[in-house]
C-alpha positions as CSV (number, residue, x, y, z in Angstrom):
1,X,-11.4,-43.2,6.9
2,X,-9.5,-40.6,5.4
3,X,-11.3,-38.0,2.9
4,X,-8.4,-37.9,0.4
5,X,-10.0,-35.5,-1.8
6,X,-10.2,-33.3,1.1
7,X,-6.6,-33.8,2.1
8,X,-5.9,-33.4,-1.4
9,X,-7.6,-30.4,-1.9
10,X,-5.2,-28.6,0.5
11,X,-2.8,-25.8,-0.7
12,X,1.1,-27.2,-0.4
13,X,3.2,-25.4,2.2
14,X,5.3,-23.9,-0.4
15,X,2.6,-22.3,-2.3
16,X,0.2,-20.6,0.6
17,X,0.3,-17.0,0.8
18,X,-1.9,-16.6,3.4
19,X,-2.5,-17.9,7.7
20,X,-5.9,-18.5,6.2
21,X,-3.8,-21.6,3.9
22,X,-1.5,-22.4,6.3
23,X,-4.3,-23.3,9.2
24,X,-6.9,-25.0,7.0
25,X,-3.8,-27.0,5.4
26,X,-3.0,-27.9,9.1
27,X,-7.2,-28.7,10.0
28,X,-6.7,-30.7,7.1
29,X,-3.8,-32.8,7.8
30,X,-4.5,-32.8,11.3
31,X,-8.1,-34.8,10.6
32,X,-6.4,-37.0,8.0
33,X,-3.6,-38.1,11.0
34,X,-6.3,-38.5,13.3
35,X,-8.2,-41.4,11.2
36,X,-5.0,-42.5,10.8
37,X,-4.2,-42.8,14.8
38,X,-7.7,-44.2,14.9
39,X,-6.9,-47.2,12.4
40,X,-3.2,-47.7,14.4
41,X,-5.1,-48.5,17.4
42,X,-7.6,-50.6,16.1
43,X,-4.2,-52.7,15.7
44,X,-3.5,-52.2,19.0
45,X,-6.9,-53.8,20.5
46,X,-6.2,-56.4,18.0
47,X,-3.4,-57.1,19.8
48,X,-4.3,-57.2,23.2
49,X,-7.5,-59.6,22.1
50,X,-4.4,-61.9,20.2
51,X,-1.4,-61.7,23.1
52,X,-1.9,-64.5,25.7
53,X,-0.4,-63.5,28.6
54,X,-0.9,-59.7,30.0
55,X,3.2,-59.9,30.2
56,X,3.3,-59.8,26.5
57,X,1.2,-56.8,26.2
58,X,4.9,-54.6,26.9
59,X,7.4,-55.6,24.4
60,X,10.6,-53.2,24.9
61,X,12.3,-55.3,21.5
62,X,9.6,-54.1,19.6
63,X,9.1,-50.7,21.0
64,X,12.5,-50.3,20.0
65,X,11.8,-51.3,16.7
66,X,8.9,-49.5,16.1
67,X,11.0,-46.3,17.1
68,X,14.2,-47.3,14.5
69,X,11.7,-47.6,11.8
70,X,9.8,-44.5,12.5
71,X,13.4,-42.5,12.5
72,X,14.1,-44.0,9.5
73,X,11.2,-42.6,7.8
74,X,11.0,-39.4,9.7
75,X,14.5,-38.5,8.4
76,X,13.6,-39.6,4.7
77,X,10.8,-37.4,5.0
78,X,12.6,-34.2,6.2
79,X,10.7,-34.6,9.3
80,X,13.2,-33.7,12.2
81,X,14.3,-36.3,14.8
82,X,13.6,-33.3,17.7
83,X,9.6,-33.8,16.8
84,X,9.4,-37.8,15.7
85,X,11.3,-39.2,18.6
86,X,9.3,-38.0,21.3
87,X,5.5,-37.9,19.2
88,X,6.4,-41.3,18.5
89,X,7.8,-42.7,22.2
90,X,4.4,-40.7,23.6
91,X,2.1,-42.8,21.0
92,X,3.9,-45.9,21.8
93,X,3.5,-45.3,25.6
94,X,0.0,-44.2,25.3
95,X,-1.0,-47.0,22.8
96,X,0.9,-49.1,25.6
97,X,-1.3,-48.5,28.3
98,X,-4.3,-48.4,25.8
99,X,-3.9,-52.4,25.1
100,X,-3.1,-53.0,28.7
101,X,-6.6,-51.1,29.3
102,X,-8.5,-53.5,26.5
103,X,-6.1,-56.6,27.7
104,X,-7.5,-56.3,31.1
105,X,-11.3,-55.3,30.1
106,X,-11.6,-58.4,28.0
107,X,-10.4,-60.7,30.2
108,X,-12.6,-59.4,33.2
C-alpha cells in the first residue's frame, strides 16, 4: 500500500536546496514505486492462475502493447524514452518469467 502522506510529504524537485531533499525525495518515491511493482505483479500471478495453456503465459502482441502505452505516458510525463523503454522491456521480461515461475508451480 502506498503511504501517500508520506509521499506527499516530500519536497518537489524544483524546490530542494539540499542532497539531504533530493535523496529522501528519491527514498520516498522509490518506496512508493515499489508497492506499486508489488500490486503489478499481484496481476501478474493473477494471470498465470487465469491463462490455460503455459503457451499463453508469453504474449509478444501484448508486450508490445504494454510498451506503446507506457511510451505514451512516459513522453506526456517528460520522462525520457532513453530510461522508460528499457525499465519497462526489463519489468515486462522479468514479470514474464515471474508468471511462467507461478504458471508452472501451480500446476505441479
Amino acid at each position: 500500500m502506498i503511504d501517500l502522506n508520506a509521499l506527499d510529504a516530500r519536497t518537489r524537485p524544483q524546490d530542494c536546496a539540499s542532497m539531504e531533499e533530493v535523496r529522501d525525495g528519491v527514498d520516498r518515491l522509490d518506496r512508493a514505486l515499489v508497492a506499486l511493482i508489488a500490486e503489478r505483479t499481484r496481476y501478474m500471478d493473477a494471470a498465470a492462475r487465469i491463462k490455460p495453456h503455459r503457451g499463453t503465459v508469453r504474449d509478444e502482441t501484448r508486450i508490445e502493447d504494454v510498451l506503446t502505452k507506457v511510451l505514451a505516458e512516459a513522453r506526456r510525463a517528460g520522462l525520457p524514452r532513453e530510461i522508460a523503454e528499457p525499465v519497462w522491456r526489463e519489468l515486462v521480461e522479468r514479470s514474464i518469467a515471474y508468471e511462467f515461475e507461478v504458471w508452472d508451480r501451480t500446476r505441479a
